[in-house]
C-alpha positions as a printed NumPy array, in Angstrom:
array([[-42.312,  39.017, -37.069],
       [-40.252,  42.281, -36.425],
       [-37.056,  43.414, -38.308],
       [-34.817,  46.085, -36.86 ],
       [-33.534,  47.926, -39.712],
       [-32.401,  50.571, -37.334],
       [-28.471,  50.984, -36.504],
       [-27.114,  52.423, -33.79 ],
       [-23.648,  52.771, -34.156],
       [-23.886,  54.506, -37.963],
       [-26.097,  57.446, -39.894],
       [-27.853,  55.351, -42.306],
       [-29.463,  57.269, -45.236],
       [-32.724,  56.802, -46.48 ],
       [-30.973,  55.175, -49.918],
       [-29.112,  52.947, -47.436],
       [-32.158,  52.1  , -45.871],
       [-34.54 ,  51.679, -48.699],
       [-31.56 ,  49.124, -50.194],
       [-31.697,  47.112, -47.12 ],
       [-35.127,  47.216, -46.702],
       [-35.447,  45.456, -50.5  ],
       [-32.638,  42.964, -49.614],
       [-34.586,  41.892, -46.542],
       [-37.754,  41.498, -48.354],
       [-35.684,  39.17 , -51.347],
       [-33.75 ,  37.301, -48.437],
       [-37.153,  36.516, -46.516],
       [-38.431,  35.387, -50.326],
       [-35.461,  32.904, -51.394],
       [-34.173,  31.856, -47.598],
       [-36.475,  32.682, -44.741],
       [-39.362,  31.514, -46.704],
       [-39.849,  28.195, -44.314],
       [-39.16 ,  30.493, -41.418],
       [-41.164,  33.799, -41.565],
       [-40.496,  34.393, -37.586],
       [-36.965,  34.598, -37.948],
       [-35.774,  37.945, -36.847],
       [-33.186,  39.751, -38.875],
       [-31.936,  42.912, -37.911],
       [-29.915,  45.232, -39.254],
       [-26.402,  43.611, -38.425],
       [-27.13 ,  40.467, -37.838],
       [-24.712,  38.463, -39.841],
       [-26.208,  36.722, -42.904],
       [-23.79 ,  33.834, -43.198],
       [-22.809,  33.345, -39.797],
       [-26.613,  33.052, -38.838],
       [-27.058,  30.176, -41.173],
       [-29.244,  32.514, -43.133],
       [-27.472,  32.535, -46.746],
       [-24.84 ,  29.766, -47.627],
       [-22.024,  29.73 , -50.516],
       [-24.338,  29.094, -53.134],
       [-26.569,  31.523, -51.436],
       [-23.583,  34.484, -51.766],
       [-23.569,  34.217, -55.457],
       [-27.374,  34.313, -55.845],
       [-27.692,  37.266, -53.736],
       [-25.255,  39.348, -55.843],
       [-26.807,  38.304, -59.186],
       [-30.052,  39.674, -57.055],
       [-27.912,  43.481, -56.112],
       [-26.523,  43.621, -59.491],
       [-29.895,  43.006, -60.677],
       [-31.948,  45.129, -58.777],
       [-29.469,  47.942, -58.168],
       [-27.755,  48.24 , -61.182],
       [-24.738,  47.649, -59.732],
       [-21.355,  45.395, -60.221],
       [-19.65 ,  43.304, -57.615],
       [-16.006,  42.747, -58.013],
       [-14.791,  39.595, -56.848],
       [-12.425,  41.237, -54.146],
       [-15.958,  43.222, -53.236],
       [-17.186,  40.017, -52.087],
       [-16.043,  40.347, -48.335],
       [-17.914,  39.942, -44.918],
       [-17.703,  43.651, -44.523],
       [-19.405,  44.289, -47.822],
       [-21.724,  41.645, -47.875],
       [-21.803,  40.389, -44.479],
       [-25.515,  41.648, -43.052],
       [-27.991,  44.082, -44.326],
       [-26.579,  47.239, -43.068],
       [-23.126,  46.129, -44.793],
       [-25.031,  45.536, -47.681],
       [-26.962,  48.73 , -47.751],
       [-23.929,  50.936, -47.362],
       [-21.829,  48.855, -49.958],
       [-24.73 ,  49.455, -52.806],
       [-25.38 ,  52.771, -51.821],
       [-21.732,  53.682, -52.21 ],
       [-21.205,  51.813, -55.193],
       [-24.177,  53.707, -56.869],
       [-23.154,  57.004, -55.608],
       [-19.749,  56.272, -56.958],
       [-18.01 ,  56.009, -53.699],
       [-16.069,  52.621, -55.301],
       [-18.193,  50.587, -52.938],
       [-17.609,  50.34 , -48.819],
       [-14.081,  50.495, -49.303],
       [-13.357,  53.216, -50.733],
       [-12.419,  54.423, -54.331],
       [-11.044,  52.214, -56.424],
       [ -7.734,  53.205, -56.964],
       [ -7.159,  54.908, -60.734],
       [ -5.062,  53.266, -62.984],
       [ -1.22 ,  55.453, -63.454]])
């Protein structure tokens, strides 16, 4: 069993990283338990690979709020934020930098 948690087309930090790295260990604990050869790499696409369903979506956020101190906002909950490990790395990481999560700032109120 081999992930790639490498990326190719982006920098990835070491905070990026290290978030992914703990989402892939919690994925391969609640889903890939009954199939510890599956390969998941760094984009792969969670949902689209049968690896987390709808019910799956909401347990893995309750697991990033949880373990990253984090919130997700319902219009967070996109494939581009949540959609493989990498997305998922760079969403918390920006989030807890306060970046306003992958996209972008949240706008401030007038």
């Amino acid at each position: 069993m081999t992930d790639d948690l490498s990326t190719t087309t982006e920098h990835v930090t070491s905070g990026q990283a290290e978030i992914a790295a703990r989402t892939l260990a919690w994925v391969r604990e609640n889903f890939l338990y009954m199939r510890p050869d599956w390969k998941l790499g760094q984009d792969d696409p969670l949902i689209g690979n049968g690896v987390v369903d709808s019910v799956g979506v909401i347990e893995l956020i309750e697991f990033l709020q949880r373990e990253f101190g984090c919130t997700v906002n319902e219009d967070e909950i996109t494939e581009r934020n949540l959609g493989s490990l990498g997305a998922i790395g760079r969403f918390v990481y920006a989030k807890r930098s306060g970046n306003g999560g992958a996209n972008g700032p949240a706008p401030h109120a007038p």
